[in-house]
Structure formats: C-alpha cells, structure tokens
N, C-alpha and C positions, 0 to 999 in steps of 0.2 A: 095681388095681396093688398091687403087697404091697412094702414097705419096710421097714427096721429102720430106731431113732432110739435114740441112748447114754443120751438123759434118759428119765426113766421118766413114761408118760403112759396115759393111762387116756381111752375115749370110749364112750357111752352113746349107740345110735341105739334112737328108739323111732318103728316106722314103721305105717297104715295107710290106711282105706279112700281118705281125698280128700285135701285144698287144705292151704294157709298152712306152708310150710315154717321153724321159725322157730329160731335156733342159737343156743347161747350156751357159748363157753369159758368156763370158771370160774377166780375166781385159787388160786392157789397160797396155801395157808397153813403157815405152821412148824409142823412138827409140835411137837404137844403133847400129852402123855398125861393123859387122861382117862375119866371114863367114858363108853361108847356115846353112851348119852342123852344127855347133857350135850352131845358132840360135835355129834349132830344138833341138837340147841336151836340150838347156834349156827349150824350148817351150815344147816339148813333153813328152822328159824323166825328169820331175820336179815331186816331190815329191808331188803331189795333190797341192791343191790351195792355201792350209795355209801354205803350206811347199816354197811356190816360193816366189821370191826378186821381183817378179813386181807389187805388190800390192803398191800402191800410200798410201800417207800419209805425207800429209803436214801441215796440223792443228796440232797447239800444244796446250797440257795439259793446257798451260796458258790461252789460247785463252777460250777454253769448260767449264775451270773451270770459267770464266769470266760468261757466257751463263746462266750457272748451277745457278748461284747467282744472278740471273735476274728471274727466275722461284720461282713462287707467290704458295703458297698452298691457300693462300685465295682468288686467283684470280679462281685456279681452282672450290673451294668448291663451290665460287659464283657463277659459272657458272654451276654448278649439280644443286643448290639449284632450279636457273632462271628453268631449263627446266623442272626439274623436280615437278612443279610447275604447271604444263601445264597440262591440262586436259588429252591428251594423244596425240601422238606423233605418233597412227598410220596412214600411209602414206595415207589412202583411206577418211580418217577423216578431214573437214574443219578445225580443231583444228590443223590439223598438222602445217598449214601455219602460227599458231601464232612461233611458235618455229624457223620457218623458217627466220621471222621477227627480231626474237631476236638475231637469227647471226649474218645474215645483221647486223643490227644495231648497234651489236661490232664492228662488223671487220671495218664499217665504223669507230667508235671512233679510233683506231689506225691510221686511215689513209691511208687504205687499199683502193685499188680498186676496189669494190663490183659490183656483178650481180647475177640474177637471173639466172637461166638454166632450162628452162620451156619446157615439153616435154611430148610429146600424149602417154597415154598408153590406149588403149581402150575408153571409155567415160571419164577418169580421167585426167587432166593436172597435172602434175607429178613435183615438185620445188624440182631442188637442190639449194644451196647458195655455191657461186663461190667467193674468194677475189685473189686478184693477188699482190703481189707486183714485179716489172720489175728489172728485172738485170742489172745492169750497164758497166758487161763488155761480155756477152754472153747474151742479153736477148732474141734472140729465143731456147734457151734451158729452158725448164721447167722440174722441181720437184714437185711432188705432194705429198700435206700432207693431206688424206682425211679421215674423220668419217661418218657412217651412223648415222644419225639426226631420224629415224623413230625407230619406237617402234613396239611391238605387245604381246598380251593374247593369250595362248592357252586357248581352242579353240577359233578360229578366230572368231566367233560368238559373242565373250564379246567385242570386241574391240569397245564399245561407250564410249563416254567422263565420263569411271567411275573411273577414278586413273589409268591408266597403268604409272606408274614412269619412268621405264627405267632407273638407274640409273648406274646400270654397263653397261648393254647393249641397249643403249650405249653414255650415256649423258658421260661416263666417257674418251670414245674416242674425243666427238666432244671439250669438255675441253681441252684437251690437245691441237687440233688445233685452237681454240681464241686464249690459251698463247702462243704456236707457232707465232700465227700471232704478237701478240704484238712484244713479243722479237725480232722476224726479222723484224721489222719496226725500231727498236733502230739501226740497224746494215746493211747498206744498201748491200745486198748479189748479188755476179758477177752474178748469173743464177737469171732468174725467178722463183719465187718460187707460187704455187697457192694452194691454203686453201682450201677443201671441205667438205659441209657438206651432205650428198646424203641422197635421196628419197629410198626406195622399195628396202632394202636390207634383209628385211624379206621375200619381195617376188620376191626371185632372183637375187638379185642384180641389179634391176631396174634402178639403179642412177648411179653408175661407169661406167655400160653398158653403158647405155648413152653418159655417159662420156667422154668414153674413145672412142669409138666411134665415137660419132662427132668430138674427136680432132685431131684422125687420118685424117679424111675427111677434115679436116682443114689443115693436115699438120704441125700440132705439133708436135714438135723435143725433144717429151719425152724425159728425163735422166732414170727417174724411176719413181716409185710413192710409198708411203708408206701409209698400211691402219692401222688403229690403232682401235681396238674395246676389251671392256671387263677389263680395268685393276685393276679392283678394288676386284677381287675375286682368290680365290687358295684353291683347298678343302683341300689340306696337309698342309696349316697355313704357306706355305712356303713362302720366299719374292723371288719369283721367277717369270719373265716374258719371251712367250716365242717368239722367232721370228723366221718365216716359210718362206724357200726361197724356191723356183724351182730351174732347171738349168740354167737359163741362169737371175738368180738374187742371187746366191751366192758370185757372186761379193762385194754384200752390206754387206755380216755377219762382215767382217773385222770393217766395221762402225760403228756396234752392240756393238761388243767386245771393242773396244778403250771405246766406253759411258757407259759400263758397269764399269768399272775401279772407274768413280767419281759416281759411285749410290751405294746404300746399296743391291742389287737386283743380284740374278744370272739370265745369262740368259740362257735359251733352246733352242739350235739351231736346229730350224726340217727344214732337205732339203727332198730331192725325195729319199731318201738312210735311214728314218725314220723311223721306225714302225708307227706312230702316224703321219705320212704326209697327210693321206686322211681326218684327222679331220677339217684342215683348209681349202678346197678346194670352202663353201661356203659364201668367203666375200668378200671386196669389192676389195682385191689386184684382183681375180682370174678374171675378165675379162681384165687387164693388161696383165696377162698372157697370156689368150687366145689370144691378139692380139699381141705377143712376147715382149712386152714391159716390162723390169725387174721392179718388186711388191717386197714389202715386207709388210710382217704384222707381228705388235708386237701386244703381247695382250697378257690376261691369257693362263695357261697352261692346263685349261679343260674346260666345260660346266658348270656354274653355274648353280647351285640345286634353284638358284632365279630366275634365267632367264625364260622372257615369262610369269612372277608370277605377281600378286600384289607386293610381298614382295620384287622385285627388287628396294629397297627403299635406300637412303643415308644410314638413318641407320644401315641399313646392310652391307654397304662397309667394305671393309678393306685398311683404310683410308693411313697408312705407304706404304702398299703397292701398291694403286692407286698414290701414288707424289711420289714415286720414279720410278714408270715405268714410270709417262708421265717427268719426269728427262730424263729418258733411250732414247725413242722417240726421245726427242726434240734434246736432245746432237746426237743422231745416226745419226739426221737430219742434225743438224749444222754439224757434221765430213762432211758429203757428200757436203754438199752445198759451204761450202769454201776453201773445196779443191783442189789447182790447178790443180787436175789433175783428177776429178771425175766421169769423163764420157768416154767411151771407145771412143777411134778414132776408131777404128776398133775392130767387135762382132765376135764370132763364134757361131751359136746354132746348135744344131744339135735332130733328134728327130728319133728317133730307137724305131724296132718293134722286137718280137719273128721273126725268120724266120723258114720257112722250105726250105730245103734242094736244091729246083729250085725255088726259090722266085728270082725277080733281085731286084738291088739295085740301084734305082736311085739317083745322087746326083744333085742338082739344086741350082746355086749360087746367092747371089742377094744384091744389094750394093745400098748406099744413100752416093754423095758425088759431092760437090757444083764446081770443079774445074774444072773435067773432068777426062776420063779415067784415071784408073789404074792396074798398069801391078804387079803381084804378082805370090808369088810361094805357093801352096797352098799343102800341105803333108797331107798324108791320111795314116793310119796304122790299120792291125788290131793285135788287141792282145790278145792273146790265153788264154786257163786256167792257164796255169805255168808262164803266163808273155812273153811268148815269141811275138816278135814283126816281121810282114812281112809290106813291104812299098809295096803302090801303084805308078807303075804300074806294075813291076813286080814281087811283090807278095814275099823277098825274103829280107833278113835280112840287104840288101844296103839299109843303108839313101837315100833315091831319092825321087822325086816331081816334080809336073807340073806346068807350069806357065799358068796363069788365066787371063784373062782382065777381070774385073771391070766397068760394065760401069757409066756413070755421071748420077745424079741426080736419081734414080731407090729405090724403097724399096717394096717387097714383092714379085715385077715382077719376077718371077725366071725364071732364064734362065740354061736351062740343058748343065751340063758339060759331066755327064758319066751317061753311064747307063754300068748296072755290072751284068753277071747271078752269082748268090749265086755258083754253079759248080766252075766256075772259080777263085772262091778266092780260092781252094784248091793247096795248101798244107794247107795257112794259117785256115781253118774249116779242118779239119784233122774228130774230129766224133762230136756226139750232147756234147754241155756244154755250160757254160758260157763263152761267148765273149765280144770282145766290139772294136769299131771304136773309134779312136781318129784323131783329124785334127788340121791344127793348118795352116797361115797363113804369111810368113815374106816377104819382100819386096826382091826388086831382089838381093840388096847388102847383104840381108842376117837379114835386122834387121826386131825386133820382132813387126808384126802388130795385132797379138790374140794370147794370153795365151793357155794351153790346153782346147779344147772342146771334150768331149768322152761322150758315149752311151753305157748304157751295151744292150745286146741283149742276149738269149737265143737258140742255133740253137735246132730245133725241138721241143721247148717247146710248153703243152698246156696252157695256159688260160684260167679259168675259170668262165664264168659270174653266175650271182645267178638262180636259177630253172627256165624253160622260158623263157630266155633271152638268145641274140646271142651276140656274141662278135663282134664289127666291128674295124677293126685294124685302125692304123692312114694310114691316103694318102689323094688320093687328088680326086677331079670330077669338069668336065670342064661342063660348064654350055652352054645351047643355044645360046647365048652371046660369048662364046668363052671362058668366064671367068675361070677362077681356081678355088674353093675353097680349102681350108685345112682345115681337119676335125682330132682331137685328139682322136683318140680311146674311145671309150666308148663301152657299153652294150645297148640293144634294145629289145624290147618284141618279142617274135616270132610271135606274131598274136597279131591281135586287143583287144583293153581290153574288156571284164576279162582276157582275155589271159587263155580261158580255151578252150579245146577241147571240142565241143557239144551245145557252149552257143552262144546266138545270139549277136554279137555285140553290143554293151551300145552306143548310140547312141542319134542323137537331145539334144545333152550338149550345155552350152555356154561354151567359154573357160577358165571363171575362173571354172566352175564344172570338168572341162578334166584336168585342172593345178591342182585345189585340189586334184581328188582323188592321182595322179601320189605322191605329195608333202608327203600324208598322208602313202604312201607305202614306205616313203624315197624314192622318185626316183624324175623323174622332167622330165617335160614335153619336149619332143626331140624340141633343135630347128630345124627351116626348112633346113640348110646345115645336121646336122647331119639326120633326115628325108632324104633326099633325097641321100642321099649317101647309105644307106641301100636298097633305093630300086635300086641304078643304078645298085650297085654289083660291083666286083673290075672290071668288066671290060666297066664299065661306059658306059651302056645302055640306048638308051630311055624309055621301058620297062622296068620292072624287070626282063622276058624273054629273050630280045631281042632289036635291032632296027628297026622290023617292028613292027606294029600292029598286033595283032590275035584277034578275036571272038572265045573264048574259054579257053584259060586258065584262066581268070580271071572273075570275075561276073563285067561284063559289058554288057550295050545294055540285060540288064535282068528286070527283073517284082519285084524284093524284094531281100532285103538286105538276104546275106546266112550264116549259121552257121560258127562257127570256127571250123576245122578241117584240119587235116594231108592229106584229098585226094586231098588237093586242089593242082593245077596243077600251083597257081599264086606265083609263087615262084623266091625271086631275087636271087642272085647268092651268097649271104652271109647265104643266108638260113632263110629268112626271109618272113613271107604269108600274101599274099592279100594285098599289098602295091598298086594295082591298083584297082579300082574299090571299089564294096562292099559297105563301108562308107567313105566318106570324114574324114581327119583327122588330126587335130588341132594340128600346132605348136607353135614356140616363135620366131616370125622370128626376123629380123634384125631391131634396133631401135625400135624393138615392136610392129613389123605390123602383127600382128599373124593371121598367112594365115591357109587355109587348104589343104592339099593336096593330089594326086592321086585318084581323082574322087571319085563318087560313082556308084551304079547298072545300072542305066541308061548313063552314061558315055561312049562316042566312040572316037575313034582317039587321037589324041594328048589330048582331055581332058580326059583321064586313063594317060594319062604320069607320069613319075615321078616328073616331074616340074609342070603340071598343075596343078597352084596354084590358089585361090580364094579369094579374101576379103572376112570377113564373113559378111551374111546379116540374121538375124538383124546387121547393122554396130556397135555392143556393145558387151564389155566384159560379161555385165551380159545377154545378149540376146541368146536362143537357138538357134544354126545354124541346121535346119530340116537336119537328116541325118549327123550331124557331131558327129562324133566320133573319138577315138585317140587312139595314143597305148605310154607308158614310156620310158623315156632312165635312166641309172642310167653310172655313172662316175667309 
C-alpha cells in the first residue's frame, strides 16, 4: 500500500533466508551538528535505548499530576456498570450495536467528534465507534487510544443475548477511553488524538484491522496507537500492569515509566526480548504492527481465569487495580501527546531472519517526507558474539557509511540500496552464533536523524514450527500487479487440513467452519498474502513448481479431489503440498474479502495459480463454498 505522511520519517528493512522477525522504531533525536563519527559513537555505540540522552521528555510531573486529578473512579465504574448491562456485546449479535450506541453517545457529551466505521465482514456489517478530537498545532498527526467494545462465551455457541458481561474483557478497556476522551477535551492537545471502540477482536482483530487499514489508505500520519484491554484482573493479587512493545514501539516504554511514578501500579515491560512476548500478539495493537506502525498495549499481566466466562462480572474486578492501570494508560497517553517532541522525524526498523550461510541480504530504504529529497549517510554494522563490530562497506573495524537519497513523499515503496551474499560479510560471520545488524541514519553534517535499529539473527540456526507445519521466513513476493508484498514469518500446515497423510481433504466449509476449526487448534486461518507466499516459494513462482504451467504435478484438469500424501509431486519450494489444485482454500484477505485460493481438481492454467483467487459463492460467511477447503497458519 503506498501512502504519504507530512512528518519526515525514514525505514530500513533488512530481509532474508528464514525465522525471527524482530522491529524496532528508533527515537527521534534533536538535531545536533557534529562530526560523522562522533554522531555514530552515540547512535550506534549507546548503551541500548534506556541507557541513551536522546529520548525526549518534555512534560513535567506538574502537568500529569494535574491529568491524574481529572481521572474519575466513578466516571469509570459508570461506564463498566452502562455496558455491562447490555445483553451481550458479542460482535455477530444485533445487541452489540446497543453498546455501540452508548459510546457514541458519551463521546458526544464531551464534545467529541463522533462516527461510525461501518465495515463488510461477510454477511455482517461490522460498527466500530470513532471520536476525534483535532490538534491544534499538528493536526494531521494522529494517536490512537483504542478498546475492543465486543465480548464473547466459550463455546461460541452460547453467545445469545444470555448475560455475556465482559467486564474485564473488555468493558474495563473501553472505560478508560470515555475518560480518556473526556479529560482531553478539558485540555485542547497539539496532535490529533482519536478514541476507538472496535468490533471482532474476538474474532481477530476485526475492528483495528480495519482500522488501521483504511487509514493507511487514507493516508493517516499515525504517531502510534495504544490498545488497552483487561485491567481489572492479576492472578498473583499483584498491582501490576503490563505493557508489550515490538521493535519499532519501544520507543513509547520511556512513556509508561514516567506514568508509572504518579500510580500505585508496577509496571511489566514485555518487548520482542520477553519470554512472555507471544502472549500479547492477539489484540488490537498487533495489526499496527503488522502495518509498521508503533502499538502499544497495556493491560493485565495474564489471562483471566473469568474471561470468556459468565463470571467476567464487575463484581469480580479488582477494583484498585482496574483505576490505577487506566491512571497508568491515560498518564502514558498524556506524556506522549504533549510532548514536544513525540514523534520520530526520522524511523529506522529493521526486520531480520535466521540465515544460512549463502543466504543474501537485501537492504531496501523507504521514506515519507513532505519537502523534498534527502541526502543522508546511512551506517550499517555487524556485530559479532564478543561485541566485536565490522562496518559496511568494507566489512572492517573503520567507522564508515554510505550516503543515501531519500526520496519525497514515499512510505512503504522500497527502493533497494544493497543486495549482499551472506559469503561476503566474512570476516565479520567468522562461524555459526549469534549476530546482529545495527543501522543507524545521520545527516550529512553528521547529526543524529534515528537512534540505534538492530536485529539479532542467528547464522545457521534451525527453527522450529509445531508437528506439520513448515516454517516460512519473512520476505517479500511481488504480485501480478507488480506490487510487493511483506509477509512476517510465520508457520503453515504442510498439506491441507487434517493435515494427515492418507486423509481426504475436509472440504465444502463455509469460512467461518475453515476460521473455526484453525482458531480451535490455536492457530488461525492464513491470510491471502501469507497464503500465497507459501505457495510462490522463495523464489516467487507462478506455480508452486514453476513459472510455466504443467499437467501433472498437481491434481488438476482431474475427476476428484486426491488424498493427502508425501508422493505428491505439487510441491512449492518452502516445502509445502498441494497449494494448486485439489481443493480450493479459504483465506482472510485484506479488509476481509476472504477469497480462496489455488484452485481446485478441475482447475487449468493460470486458475491452479498461486494468485488465482475467487469470491466465495454462496457470496456468505456462513455459506458452504462446494469444494472449498483450507489449511492453518500459526504465528
């Protein structure tokens, strides 16, 4: 998707052979003239990101503790009581649009600027509740403060209008964005700020998706966003909240920590470097992420033993610790929002795989910036198991760097600088261990335009996905269209579900029966970019074979769908079968046009492709599509 942003911002993707996709936004430093060298000492050789002087901070204590004494416990409780009140709140349920109504309806009393965000998911029209208030001194820069407003019962079966509460999860999140909204309506804030309460983050993150999505397509000059879900629960009785960044939204923990100081509340910082990082990966920040935009989410520190329950009831909160985390929230919010300097002029992310040993490494740059060209020196290093450090381009302990043009107005477009064989960085990969690339960005006089960006990578490591499933690394496949996409590493069924050798593909599903079983195995239904990059293979095929057509390796231009097995000859290049032919097979495309793809038995020519996609017919979610069938991806 190609977008313009007014603030000037800079992204480094370094992609290859396999695993561990790992992101980091860098902050924003004042410019300051200096020498090169000097620039990188600090850019690069700094002390990780809590340890460097460029982190901003210009809100003071006076200011938050002012914020803090604006924030209502009874404004919030009144707002768990209103939703929770509501029949239920699951998103498929006409019941849900009362709750929907009821946001609206606050966020209007403040004086908020209120909308609907109405959006197809299958036969269902899908409401998030939008409030905006505009910036006065950057107002097309936007912050998001968003909660999921939907509810759900396991099993999904119960979900009629018999009591789902939702009261931790997650009437306790969308509370804290009302008083949010109030409080920043008292205080008219430089950036735009927008309130959300989202649809289908039970089932996927329906509503951010969207979200986030259309505003890219709009060309929204996101800052960040922050999602807020769960604060009302701690199984250790602890007052602790916790907040989970990626790479390239660590930037925001510094935020966390100042708002931590006026709360009674510790808080948990989980980045990509966590043992407990894969726990947050399904809410409503993580399609932020997916579209590199820095997320954060605060919320409890585990799974509530209520969640999903009847008993998810007020009474059950734990009420100290629901008003000081949405304290925590709103203060983490307000540091961000009025501070002058809260938004990077210039990003670095960078996203690294396992490599082996003749992998190349491409680097691809890509810039948003309203002026016109810019001319930078951009430093690349790798750094070894002992710390030791070789620069690019000659690989070799001299500080050195290249200079880079930037072009104007561009975001996502990448445009390749280097391509690199893995061979050639020797000296610096000397044998297999841990590595990592660091980059870093300063202007030509030398001052600092991105903080450190690094990537650990593993040379010659394996990867391993769960039994059945193939590992597809991050990278990228260029579409008939010409288009690019980027796909994040993930895992993929080797064959179609059962995913057993000997069994006949499960087959004529509609695609909420293909979404469920996937969701019921913890896994989730591939969407169509991740699809389709499994079947191009790294070397981006039209085929899974090939870029001709063949009659034979795959069950096409055939009489009947064929068992699953190991002799099949339909094989892409990641090592993945029957991606053409056979069954048609249901994904989560984009906006939620869930198509199906790579044909089925009767299937020739470009319809066996890996792009040959379908609307399904019956045109419904709950409709069987004859012969559609699917296989999982898990994260």
């Amino acid at each position: 998707m190609t977008l313009d942003r007014k603030y000037l911002c800079s992204s480094l993707l370094i992609c290859a052979g396999a695993c561990i996709a790992l992101i980091l936004f860098a902050a924003i430093a004042e410019a300051t003239s200096q020498e090169g060298h000097h620039a990188l000492d600090r850019c690069l050789l700094a002390d990780g990101f809590f340890g460097s002087d460029l982190i901003p901070n210009t809100v003071s204590e006076e200011f938050l503790r002012e914020i803090r004494a604006h924030i209502s416990q009874e404004n919030l409780i009144e707002h768990i009581e209103a939703l929770t009140s509501i029949e239920t709140r699951y998103t498929f349920r006409p019941e849900f649009l009362e709750s929907a109504s009821y946001v609206f309806d606050t966020l209007e009393t403040y004086g908020v600027e209120t909308r609907y965000d109405d959006h197809i998911f299958g036969v269902h029209t899908l409401r998030n509740v939008a409030g905006r208030i505009t910036g006065e001194v950057f107002p097309e820069r936007v912050i998001v403060i968003g909660a999921h407003l939907d509810n759900i019962l396991h099993p999904s079966e119960r979900n009629s209008a018999e009591g789902a509460f939702g009261a931790d999860d997650n009437a306790t999140g969308v509370a804290v964005v009302l008083e949010a909204a109030r409080i920043f309506s008292l205080y008219p804030p430089p950036v735009t700020i927008e309130f959300l309460a989202y649809s289908g983050e039970e089932q996927l993150m329906l509503g951010s998706e969207y979200y986030a999505g259309a505003g890219l397509g709009e060309r929204v000059q996101f800052v960040a966003a922050f999602g807020i879900d769960s604060l009302g629960w701690n199984p250790d009785g602890k007052m602790e909240q916790k907040a989970d960044a990626n790479r390239n939204s660590e930037w925001l923990l510094p935020y966390v920590k100042s708002a931590e100081t006026l709360t009674s509340v510790s808080t948990v910082l989980v980045t990509e470097d966590s043992q407990d990082y894969q726990l947050w990966r399904s809410q409503d920040h993580q399609p932020f992420w997916y579209h590199g935009i820095p997320a954060l989410a605060i919320g409890g520190t585990a799974y509530g033993t209520n969640w999903h329950t009847l008993n998810d009831t007020l009474e059950n909160l734990d009420i100290p610790l629901f008003v000081e985390g949405a304290k925590l929230s709103i203060l983490t919010i307000a540091g961000l929002v009025f501070d002058a300097n809260q938004q990077p002029q210039i990003s670095i992310y960078s996203t690294l795989e396992d490599y082996e040993l003749d992998s190349r490494v491409d680097i691809d740059l890509s810039c948003a910036n309203p002026s016109g060209e810019l001319d930078c020196i951009l430093y690349l290093a790798v750094v070894g198991p002992s710390g030791e450090m070789s620069f690019y381009p000659s690989w070799s302990s001299d500080v050195s760097g290249i200079q880079v043009n930037i072009p104007a107005n561009t975001y996502i477009e990448r445009t390749r600088i280097l391509e690199i064989d893995l061979p050639s960085l020797s000296p610096p990969i000397m044998s297999p261990g841990v590595y990592r690339f660091e980059t870093c960005l300063t202007s030509l006089d030398g001052a600092i335009l991105g903080e450190i960006a690094y990537a650990s990578f593993n040379a010659k490591a394996e990867s391993i996905c769960p039994d059945g499933m193939v590992r597809i690394p991050s990278g990228s496949f260029t579409d008939i269209l010409g288009n690019r996409h980027f796909v994040m590493e993930y895992c993929i069924d080797r064959y179609e579900y059962p995913n057993l050798i000997g069994a006949l593909p499960t087959h004529s599903l509609s695609w909420i029966e293909a979404w469920r079983h996937c969701t019921e195995m913890g896994k989730y239904l591939c969407s169509a970019d991740e699809w389709i990059r499994a079947c191009k293979g790294p070397d981006d095929f039209i085929y899974p074979y090939g870029n001709i057509y063949q009659v034979g390796p795959c069950n096409t231009e055939g009489t009947d769908v064929s068992v699953i097995g190991p002799s099949s000859q339909c094989i892409s290049g990641f090592g993945v079968y029957d991606m053409s032919g056979n069954v048609f097979e249901w994904t989560s495309g984009a906006q939620w046009r869930n198509l199906l793809f790579g044909g089925y038995f009767k299937s020739k020519d470009l319809g066996a492709s890996c792009e040959s996609g379908i609307y399904p017919y019956p045109s419904s979610v709950s409709g069987a599509m004859p012969y559609g069938g699917f296989r999982c991806c898990k994260h």
